[in-house]
C-alpha positions in Angstrom: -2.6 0.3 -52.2 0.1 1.0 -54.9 -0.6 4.4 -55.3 -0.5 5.5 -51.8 3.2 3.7 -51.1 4.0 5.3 -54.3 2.8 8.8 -53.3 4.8 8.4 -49.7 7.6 7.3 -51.5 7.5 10.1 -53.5 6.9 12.5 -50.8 9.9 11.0 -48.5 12.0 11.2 -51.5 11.0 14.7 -52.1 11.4 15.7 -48.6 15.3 14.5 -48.0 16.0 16.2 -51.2 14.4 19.6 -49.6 16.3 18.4 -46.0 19.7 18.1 -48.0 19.5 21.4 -49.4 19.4 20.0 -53.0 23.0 19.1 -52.4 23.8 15.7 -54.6 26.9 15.1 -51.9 24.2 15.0 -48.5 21.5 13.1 -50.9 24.3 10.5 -51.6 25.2 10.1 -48.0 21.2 9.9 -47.3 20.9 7.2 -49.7 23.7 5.2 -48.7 22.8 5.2 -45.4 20.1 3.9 -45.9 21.5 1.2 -48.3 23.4 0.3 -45.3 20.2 0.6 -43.0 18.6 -1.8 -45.1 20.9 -4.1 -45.3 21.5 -4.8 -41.9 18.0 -5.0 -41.3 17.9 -8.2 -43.9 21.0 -9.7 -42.0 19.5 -9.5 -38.8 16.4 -11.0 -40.3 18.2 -13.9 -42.1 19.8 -14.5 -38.6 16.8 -14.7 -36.9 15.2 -17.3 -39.3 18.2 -19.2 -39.6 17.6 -19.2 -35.6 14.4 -20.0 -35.8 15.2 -23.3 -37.7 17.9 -24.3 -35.6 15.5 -23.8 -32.5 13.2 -25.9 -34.6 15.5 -28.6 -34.9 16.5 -29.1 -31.5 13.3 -29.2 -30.7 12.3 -32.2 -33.4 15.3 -34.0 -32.1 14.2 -34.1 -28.4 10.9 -35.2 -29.7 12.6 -37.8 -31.3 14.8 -38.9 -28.4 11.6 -38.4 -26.3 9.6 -41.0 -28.4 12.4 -43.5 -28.6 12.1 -43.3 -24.6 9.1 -43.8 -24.7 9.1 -47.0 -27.2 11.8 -48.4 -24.5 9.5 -48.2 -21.8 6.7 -49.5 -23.6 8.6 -52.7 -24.7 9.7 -53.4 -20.9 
């Protein structure tokens, strides 16, 4: 539910504020790590569905090679 991401949030929030020693320079460097983190996890996603698709297409076109074979041999 909302309120319990909202309450982890809140307590992962509150706990790398406690880990950094209330130091605005170490929660900076948390968050931008992971900022960075984050955004190489959506990269690596995109590239895997932009995989995904090209794998999808190779595979229609050998279908469609496949079934032009096949219409050949049937017309012999």
């Amino acid at each position: 539910s909302t309120y319990s991401i909202e309450y982890e949030c809140k307590k992962i929030a509150s706990n790398i504020v406690e880990s950094c020693g209330y130091q605005p320079r170490k929660i900076l460097a948390v968050l931008r790590r992971l900022q960075a983190a984050t955004a190489w996890c959506e990269a690596r996603a995109e590239g895997r569905q932009r995989m995904a698709e090209e794998i999808l297409r190779q595979q229609a076109n050998a279908v469609e090679a496949l079934n032009a074979e096949a219409a050949m041999l049937a017309l012999k």
